[in-house]
C-alpha positions in Angstrom: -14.3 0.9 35.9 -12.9 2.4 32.8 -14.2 1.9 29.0 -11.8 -0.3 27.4 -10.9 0.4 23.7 -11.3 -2.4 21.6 -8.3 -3.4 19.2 -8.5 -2.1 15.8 -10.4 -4.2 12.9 -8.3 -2.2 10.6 -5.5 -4.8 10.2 -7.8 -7.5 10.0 -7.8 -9.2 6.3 -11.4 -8.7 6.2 -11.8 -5.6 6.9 -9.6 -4.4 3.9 -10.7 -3.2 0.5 -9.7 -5.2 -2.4 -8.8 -4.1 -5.5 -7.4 -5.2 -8.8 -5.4 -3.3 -11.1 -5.4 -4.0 -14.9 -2.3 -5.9 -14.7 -3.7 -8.5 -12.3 -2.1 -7.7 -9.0 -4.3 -7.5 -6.2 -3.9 -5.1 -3.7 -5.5 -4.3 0.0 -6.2 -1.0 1.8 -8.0 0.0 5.0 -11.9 0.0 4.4 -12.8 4.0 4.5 -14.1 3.7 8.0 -10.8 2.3 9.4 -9.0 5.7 8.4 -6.8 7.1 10.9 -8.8 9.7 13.2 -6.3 12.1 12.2 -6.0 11.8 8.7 -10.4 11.9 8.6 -10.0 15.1 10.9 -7.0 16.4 7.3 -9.5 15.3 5.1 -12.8 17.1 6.5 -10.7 20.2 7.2 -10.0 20.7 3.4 -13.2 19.9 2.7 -14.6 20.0 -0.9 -10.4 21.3 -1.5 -9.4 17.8 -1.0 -6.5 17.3 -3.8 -5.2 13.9 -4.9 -1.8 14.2 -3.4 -4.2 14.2 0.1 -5.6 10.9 -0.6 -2.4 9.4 -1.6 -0.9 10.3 1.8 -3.1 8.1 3.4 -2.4 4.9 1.6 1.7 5.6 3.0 4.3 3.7 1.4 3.4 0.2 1.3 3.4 -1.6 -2.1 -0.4 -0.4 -2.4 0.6 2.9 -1.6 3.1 2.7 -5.0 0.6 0.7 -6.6 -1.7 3.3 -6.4 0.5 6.1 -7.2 1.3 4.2 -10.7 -2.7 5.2 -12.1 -3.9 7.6 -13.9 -6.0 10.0 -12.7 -9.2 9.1 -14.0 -8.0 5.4 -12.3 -7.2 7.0 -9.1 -10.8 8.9 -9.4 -12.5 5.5 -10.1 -11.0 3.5 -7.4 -11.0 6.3 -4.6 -15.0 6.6 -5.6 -15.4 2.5 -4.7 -13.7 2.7 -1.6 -15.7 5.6 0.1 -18.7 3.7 -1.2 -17.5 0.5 0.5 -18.0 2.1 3.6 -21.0 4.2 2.6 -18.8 7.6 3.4 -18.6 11.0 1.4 -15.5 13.0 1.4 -16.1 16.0 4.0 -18.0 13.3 6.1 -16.7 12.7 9.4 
């Protein structure tokens, strides 16, 4: 009998990080640890040469995504540094 791959948690609402931008709106992303293999494979391969336009390519297009892309980069630095915590990862981590 073969190993069955569960479904994903990564769409589940509770598996999402939160987060608030000064204007109120809340937003949702994957938790760290529901990254795409593929994008953790990008990000350890850069290592410590992991640039901001890296990380934005994995929150896509979605009204996060633009969200996101609206902050500054101390912002960006603050809110990518609470969602690798979230899941208790470290960039270059895998």
């Amino acid at each position: 009998m073969s190993f069955k791959v569960p479904e994903s948690k990564r769409s589940s609402k509770q598996n999402q990080f939160e987060f608030e931008l000064p204007d109120g709106h809340t937003y949702y992303i994957p938790k760290a640890k529901y990254m795409k293999t593929g994008d953790v494979e990008r990000l350890s391969a850069i290592g410590a040469q992991v640039k901001i336009t890296d990380l934005l390519e994995i929150f896509g297009e979605g009204e996060a995504a633009k969200a996101v892309r609206e902050l500054d980069v101390e912002q960006l630095q603050a809110l990518m540094t609470a969602w690798q915590e979230d899941s208790g990862l470290e960039l270059g981590e895998s």
